[in-house]
DRENZAKE-83668 format. One line per field, with one value per residue (C-alpha): residue number from 1; x, z, y; residue in one letter. Coordinates in Angstrom, 3 decimals. Each point is the difference from the previous one (the first is absolute). Layout:
% DRENZAKE-83668
k: c(NUM ...)
px: c(X ...)
pz: c(Z ...)
py: c(Y ...)
r: c(A ...)
% end
This chain:
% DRENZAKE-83668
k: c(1 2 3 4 5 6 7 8 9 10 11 12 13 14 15 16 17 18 19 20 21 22 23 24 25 26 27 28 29 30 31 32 33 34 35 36 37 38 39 40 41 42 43 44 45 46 47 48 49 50 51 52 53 54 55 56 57 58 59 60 61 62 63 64 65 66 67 68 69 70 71 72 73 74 75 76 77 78 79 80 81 82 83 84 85 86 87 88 89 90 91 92 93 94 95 96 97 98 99 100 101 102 103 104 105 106 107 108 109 110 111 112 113 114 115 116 117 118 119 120 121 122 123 124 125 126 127 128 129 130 131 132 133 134 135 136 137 138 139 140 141 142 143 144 145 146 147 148 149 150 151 152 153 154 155 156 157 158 159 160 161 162 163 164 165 166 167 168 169 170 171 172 173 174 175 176 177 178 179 180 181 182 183 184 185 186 187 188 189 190 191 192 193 194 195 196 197 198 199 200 201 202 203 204 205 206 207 208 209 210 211 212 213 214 215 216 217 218 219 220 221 222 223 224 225 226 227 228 229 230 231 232 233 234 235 236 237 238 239 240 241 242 243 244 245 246 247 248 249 250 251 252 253 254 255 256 257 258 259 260 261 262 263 264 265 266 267 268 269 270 271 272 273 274 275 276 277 278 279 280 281 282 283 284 285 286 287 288 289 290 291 292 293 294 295 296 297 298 299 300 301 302 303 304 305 306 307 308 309 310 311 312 313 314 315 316 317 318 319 320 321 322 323 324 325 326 327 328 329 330 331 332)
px: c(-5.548 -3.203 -1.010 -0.227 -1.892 1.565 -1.612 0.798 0.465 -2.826 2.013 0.139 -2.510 -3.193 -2.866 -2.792 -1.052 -2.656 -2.607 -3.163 -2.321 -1.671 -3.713 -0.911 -2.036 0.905 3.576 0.164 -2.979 -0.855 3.383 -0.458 0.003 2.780 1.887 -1.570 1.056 3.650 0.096 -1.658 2.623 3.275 -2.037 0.108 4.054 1.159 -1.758 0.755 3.276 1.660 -1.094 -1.409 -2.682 -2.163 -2.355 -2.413 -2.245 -3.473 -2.389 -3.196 -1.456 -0.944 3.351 1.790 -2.441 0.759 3.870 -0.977 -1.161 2.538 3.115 -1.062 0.651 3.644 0.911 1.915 -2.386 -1.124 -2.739 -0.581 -2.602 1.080 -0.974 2.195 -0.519 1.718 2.717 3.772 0.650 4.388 -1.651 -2.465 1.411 3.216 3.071 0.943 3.422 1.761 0.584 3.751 -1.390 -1.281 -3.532 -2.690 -0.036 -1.500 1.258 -3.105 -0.418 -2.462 -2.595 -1.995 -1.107 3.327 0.112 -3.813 -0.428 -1.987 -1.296 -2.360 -1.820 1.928 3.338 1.572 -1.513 2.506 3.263 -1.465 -2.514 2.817 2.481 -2.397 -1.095 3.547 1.230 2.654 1.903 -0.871 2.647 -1.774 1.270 -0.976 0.371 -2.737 0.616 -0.738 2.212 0.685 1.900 2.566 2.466 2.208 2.790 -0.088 3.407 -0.505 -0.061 -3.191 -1.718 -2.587 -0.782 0.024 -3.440 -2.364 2.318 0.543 -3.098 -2.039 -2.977 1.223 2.932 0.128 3.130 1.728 3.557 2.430 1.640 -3.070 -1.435 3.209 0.163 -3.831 0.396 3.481 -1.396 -2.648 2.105 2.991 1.200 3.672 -0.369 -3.034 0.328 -2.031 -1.898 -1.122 -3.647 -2.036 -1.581 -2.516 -3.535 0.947 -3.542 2.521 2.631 2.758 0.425 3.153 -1.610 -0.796 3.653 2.353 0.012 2.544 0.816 3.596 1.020 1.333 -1.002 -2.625 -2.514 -1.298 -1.109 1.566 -1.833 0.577 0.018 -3.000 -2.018 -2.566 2.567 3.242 1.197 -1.079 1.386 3.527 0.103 -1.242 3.186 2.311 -0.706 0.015 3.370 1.076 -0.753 1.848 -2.392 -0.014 -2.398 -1.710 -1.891 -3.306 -1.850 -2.865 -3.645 -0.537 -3.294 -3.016 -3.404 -3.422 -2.700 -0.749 2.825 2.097 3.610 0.734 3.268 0.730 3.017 1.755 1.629 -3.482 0.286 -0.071 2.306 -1.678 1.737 0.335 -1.025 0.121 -2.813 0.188 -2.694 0.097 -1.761 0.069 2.457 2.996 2.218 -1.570 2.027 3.355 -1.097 -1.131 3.641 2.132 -2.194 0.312 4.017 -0.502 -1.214 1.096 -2.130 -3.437 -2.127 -0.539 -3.962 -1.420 -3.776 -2.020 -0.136 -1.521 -3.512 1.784 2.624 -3.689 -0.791 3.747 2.500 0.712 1.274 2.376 -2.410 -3.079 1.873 1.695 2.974 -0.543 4.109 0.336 0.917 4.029)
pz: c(-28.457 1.929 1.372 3.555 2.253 2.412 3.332 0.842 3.860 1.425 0.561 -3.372 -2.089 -0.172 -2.576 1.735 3.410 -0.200 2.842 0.664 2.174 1.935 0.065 1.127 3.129 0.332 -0.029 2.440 2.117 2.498 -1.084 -3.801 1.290 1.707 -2.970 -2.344 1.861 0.124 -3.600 -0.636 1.924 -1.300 -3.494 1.000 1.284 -2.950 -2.170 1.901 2.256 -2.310 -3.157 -1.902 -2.131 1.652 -2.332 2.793 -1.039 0.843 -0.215 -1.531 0.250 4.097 0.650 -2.128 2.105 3.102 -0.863 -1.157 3.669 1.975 -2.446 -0.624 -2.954 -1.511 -3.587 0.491 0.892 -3.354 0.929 -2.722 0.101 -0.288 1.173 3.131 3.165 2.798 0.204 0.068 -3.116 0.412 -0.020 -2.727 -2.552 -1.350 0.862 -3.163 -0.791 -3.245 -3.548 -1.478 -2.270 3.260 -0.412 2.594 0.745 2.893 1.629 0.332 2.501 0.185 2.876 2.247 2.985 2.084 -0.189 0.010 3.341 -1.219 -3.773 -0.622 -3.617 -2.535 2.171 -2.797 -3.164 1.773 -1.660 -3.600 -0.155 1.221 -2.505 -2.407 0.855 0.438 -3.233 2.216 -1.509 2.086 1.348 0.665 3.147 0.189 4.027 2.696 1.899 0.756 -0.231 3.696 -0.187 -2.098 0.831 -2.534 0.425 -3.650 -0.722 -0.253 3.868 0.817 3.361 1.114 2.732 -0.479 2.498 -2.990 -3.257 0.669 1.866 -1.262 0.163 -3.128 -1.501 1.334 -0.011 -1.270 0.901 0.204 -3.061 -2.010 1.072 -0.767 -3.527 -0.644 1.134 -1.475 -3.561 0.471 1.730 0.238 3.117 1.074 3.221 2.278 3.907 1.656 3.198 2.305 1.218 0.985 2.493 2.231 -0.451 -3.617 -2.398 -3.237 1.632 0.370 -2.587 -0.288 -0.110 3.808 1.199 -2.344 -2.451 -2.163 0.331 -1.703 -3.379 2.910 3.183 1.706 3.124 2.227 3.855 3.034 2.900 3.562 2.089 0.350 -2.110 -3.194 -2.266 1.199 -0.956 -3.120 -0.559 1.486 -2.761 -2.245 0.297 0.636 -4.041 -1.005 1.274 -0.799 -3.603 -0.592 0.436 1.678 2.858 1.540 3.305 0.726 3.369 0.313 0.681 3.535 0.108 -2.125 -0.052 -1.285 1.456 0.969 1.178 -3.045 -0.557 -2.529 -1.947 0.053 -1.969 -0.949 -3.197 -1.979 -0.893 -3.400 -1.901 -1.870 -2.145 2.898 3.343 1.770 1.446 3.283 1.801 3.766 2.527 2.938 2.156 1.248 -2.925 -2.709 0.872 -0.265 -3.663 -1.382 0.718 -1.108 -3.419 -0.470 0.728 -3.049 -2.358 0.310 -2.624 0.562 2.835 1.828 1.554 2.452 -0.638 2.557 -1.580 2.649 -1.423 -3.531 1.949 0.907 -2.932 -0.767 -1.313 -0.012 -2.212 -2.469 -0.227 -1.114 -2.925 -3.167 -1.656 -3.732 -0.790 -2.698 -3.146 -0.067)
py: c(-23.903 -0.185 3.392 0.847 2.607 2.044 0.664 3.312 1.470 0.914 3.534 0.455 2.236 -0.560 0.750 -1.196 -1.733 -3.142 -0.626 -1.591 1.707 -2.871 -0.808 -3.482 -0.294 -3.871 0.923 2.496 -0.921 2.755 1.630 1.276 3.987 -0.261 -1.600 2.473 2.753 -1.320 -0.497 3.408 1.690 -1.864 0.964 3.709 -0.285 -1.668 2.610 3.408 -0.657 -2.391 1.635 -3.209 -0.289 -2.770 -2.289 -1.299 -2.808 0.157 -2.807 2.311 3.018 -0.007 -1.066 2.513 2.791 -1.489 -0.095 3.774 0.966 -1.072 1.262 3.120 2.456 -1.299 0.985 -3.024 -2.943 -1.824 -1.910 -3.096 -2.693 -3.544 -3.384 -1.023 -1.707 1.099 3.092 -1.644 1.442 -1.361 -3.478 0.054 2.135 -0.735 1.771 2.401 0.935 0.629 -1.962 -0.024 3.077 2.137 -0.792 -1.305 -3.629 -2.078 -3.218 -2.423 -2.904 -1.964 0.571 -1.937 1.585 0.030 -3.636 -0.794 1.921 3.210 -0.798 3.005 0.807 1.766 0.388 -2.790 2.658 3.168 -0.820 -0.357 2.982 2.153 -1.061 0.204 3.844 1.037 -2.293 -1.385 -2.839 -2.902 -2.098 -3.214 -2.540 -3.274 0.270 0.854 3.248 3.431 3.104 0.529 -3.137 1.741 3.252 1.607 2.582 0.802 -1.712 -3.458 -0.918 -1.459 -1.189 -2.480 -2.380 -4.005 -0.245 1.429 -0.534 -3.767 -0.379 -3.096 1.524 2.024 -1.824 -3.540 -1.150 3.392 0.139 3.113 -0.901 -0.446 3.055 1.985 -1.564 0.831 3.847 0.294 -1.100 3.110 2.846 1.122 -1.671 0.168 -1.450 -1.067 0.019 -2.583 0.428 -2.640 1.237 3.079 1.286 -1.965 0.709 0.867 -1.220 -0.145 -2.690 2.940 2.443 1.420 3.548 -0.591 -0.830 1.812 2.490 2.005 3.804 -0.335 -2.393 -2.756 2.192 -1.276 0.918 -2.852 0.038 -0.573 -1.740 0.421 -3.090 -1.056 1.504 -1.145 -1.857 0.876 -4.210 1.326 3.315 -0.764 -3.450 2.521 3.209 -2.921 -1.477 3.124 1.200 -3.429 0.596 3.350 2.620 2.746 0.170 2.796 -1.016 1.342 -0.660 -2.678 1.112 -1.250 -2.760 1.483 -1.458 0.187 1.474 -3.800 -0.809 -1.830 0.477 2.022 0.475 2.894 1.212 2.961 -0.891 -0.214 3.828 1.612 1.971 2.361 2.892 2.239 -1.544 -3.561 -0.543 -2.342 -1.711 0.638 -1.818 2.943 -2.037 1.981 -2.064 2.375 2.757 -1.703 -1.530 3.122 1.084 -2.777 -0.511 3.871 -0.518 -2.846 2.683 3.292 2.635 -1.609 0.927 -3.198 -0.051 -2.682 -0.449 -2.431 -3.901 -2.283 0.342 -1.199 -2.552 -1.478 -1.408 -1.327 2.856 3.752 2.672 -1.790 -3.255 2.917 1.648 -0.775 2.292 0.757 1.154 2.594 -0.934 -0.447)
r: c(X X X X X X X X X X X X X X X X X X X X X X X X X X X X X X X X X X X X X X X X X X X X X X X X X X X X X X X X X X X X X X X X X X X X X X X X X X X X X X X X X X X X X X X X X X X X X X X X X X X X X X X X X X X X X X X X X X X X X X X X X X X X X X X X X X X X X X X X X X X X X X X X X X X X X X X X X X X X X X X X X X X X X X X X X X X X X X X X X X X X X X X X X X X X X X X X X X X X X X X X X X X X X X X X X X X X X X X X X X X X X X X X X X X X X X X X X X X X X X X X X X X X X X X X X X X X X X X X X X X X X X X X X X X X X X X X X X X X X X X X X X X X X X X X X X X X X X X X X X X X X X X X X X X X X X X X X X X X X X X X X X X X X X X X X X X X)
% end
């Protein structure tokens, strides 16, 4: 019998959290502070409130100092020098989970550049150089993707969105039941719940860790537009496959219209936060919505403190907290 990973819950125990601490000027032109200073902070959450070991990546020796500066003295910030490009760690690494005998292994896609969009140097070297440091049994797909494309609940029930999974620009002329045969023959998959599209404005074609996430095996959180507002088409098509499908659904509000400091739409989401071992950390985007998520994810998990940390200056450059950081589970 061919042997299959299991993706564990993201609410389930953690050994260690991944990040990248980001350092390219080109990428984050007239922005890379800001973005360092978000990272450095979710760094410091994760390690303190949520009571994580963090493994932060750092480019050299300047980086690792500046990382240093702005995260102050944590007993538990690693800081480990590796070649990377840019910091969305869920993307490049691969997403680790747990062998039929309990030990580490990671499921691999292929990667290139969120369909040839943003192809940076060393981004495609992640998933193997952490597999090989953590001697993770790699779980190799022959598919193009990234992890944020992909949610688990731990018990088989997996869900994704058709606008980045199928999109040609990574799998030309994928279709559902290919793509469910593929994963299926590398984890343990009981059942995968398809998703039309993401949210506008959305640089990785709509990843599922944008729209919808799990807090429950079958439970799930997604948001809830008023009329009117940024991608409430969207959001509505979005609860009503959900509910369609069986799950449980927990509504959260929708982040009214955020922007960059020039003036782009951003999307801005509530359901990219991260579970650590004892908080959820949420970005917030100081609109009078914030308030109202904070409460309904801390509803959602009862036991962990539940923080909201400011994630425009990170939504800039294309994601926030869950698109930054990578769950090592325990061993099982």
């Amino acid at each position: 019998m061919t042997e299959r990973l299991r993706l564990p819950a993201e609410w389930e125990p953690h050994a260690a959290c991944w990040l990248a601490f980001p350092y390219l000027q080109e990428e984050w032109p007239g922005h890379l502070r800001e973005a360092q200073g978000c990272v450095a902070a979710l760094s410091r959450t994760i390690a303190e409130a949520g009571n994580e070991p963090v493994q932060l990546l750092v480019k050299n020796d300047e980086v690792e100092q500046r990382a240093r500066s702005l995260i102050g003295e944590s007993r538990n910030v690693r800081y480990v020098t590796a070649d990377y490009g840019d910091c969305w760690v869920r993307d490049t690494a691969p997403l680790l989970g747990h062998t039929a005998s309990g030990a580490l292994g990671g499921l691999c896609f292929g990667f290139n550049g969120w369909g040839g969009k943003y192809e940076i140097a060393f981004d495609d070297a992640v998933s193997k150089w952490l597999t090989n440091r953590l001697d993770a049994k790699r779980f190799e797909s022959p598919l193009l993707l990234e992890g944020g494309a992909l949610e688990s609940d731990g018990q088989g029930t997996f869900l994704t969105t058709g606008s980045c999974t199928l999109n040609d620009n990574r799998n030309p002329g994928l279709t559902r039941a290919a793509f469910e045969e593929a994963l299926s023959a590398l984890v343990s998959m009981k059942r995968l719940v398809w998703l039309d599209r993401g949210l506008a404005h959305d640089h990785t074609d709509g990843h599922v860790d944008m729209i919808a996430r799990f807090v429950a095996p079958d439970t799930v959180l997604c948001m809830k537009a008023r009329r009117g507002a940024p991608n409430a088409e969207v959001l509505t098509s979005i609860e009503r496959d959900l509910r369609a499908s069986g799950l449980s659904v927990l509504d959260l509000p929708a982040p009214r219209a955020v922007a960059a400091p020039d003036g782009t739409p951003l999307p801005a989401s509530y359901c990219n936060f991260y579970i650590a071992n004892q908080a959820v950390i949420v970005p917030v985007y100081e609109v009078p919505e914030d308030q109202t998520a904070l409460r309904e994810i801390a509803n959602a998990f009862p036991g962990r403190e539940v923080i909201g940390l400011p994630a425009t200056d990170l939504l800039w450059g294309g994601g926030a907290f869950h698109c930054v950081t990578q769950a090592q589970p325990t061993a099982s």
